[in-house]
One Martini backbone bead per residue (centre of mass of N, CA, C, O) as a GRO file, in nm:
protein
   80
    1UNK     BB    1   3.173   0.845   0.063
    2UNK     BB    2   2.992   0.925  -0.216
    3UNK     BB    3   2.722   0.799  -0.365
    4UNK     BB    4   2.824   0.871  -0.654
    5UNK     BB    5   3.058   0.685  -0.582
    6UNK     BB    6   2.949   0.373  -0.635
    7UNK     BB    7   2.987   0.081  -0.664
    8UNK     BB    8   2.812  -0.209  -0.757
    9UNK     BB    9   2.964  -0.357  -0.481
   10UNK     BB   10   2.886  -0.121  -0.284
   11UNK     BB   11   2.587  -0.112  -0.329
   12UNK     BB   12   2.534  -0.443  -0.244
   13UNK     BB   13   2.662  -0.421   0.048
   14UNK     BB   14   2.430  -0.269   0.142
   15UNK     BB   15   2.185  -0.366   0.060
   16UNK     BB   16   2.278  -0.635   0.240
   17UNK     BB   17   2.296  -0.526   0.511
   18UNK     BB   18   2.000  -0.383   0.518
   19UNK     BB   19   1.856  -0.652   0.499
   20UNK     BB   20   1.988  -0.762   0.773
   21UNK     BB   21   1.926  -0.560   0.970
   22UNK     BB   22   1.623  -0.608   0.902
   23UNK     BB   23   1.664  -0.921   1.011
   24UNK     BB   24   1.724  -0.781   1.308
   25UNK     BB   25   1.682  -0.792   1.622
   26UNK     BB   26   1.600  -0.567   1.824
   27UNK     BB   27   1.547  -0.217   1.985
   28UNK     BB   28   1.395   0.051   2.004
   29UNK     BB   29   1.686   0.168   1.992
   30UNK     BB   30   1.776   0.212   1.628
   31UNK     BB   31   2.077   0.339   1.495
   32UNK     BB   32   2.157   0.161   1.287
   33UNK     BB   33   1.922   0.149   1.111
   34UNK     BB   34   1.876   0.465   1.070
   35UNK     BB   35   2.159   0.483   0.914
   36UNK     BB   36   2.099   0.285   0.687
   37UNK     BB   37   1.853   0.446   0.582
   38UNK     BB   38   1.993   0.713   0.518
   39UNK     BB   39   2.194   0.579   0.328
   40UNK     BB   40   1.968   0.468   0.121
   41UNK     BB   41   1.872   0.737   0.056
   42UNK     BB   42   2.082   0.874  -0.058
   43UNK     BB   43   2.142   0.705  -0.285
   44UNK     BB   44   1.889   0.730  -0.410
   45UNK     BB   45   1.908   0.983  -0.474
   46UNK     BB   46   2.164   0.994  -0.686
   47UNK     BB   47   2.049   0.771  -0.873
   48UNK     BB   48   1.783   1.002  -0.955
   49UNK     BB   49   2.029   1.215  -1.030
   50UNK     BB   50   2.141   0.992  -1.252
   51UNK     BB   51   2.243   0.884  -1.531
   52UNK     BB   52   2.047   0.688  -1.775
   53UNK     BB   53   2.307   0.532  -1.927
   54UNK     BB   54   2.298   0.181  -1.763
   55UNK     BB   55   2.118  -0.039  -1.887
   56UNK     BB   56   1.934  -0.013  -1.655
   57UNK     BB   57   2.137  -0.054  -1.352
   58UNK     BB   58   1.962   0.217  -1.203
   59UNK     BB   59   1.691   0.121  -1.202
   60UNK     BB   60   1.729  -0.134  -1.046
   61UNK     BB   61   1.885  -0.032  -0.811
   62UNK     BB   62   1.622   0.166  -0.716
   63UNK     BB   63   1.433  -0.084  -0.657
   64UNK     BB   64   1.644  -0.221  -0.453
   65UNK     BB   65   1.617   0.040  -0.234
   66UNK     BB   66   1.303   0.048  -0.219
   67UNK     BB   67   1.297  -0.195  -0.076
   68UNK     BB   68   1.494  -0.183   0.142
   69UNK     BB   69   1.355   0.050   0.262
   70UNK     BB   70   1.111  -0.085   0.379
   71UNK     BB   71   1.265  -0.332   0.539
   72UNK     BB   72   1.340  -0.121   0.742
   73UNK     BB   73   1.102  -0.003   0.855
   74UNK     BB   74   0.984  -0.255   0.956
   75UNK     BB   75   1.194  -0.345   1.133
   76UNK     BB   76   1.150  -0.097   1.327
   77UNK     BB   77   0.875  -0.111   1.348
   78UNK     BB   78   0.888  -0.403   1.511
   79UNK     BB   79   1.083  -0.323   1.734
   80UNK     BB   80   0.871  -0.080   1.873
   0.00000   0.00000   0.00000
């Protein structure tokens, strides 16, 4: 499924693994978070890709993903 067409509960549900993950005890090599990167980089670029008339809730979207981009970076940073 391609990033743009993610519905609300799928795209809660990204964010919610996404964070989750970041806040799993790891290993050095590290697929699996960085997979999850990939996802949500994929993703934020979709949604600042998509048209702005969302009510607010894309750009809500976008914030909550550069979040999570940051605590999955952070969780590999502390893992590695």
């Amino acid at each position: 499924m391609s990033a743009s067409k993610l519905n609300r509960r799928e795209l809660t549900a990204i964010v919610a693994g996404a964070t989750a993950l970041a806040a799993t005890p790891a290993l050095a090599a590290q697929p699996r978070m960085e997979k999850a990167l990939a996802h949500c980089q994929e993703a934020l670029k979709e949604l600042k890709a998509a048209n702005n008339n969302k009510g607010g809730h894309r750009v809500e979207a976008i914030q909550h993903l550069e979040y999570v981009i940051q605590e999955i970076k952070r969780g590999i940073a502390y893992a590695s």
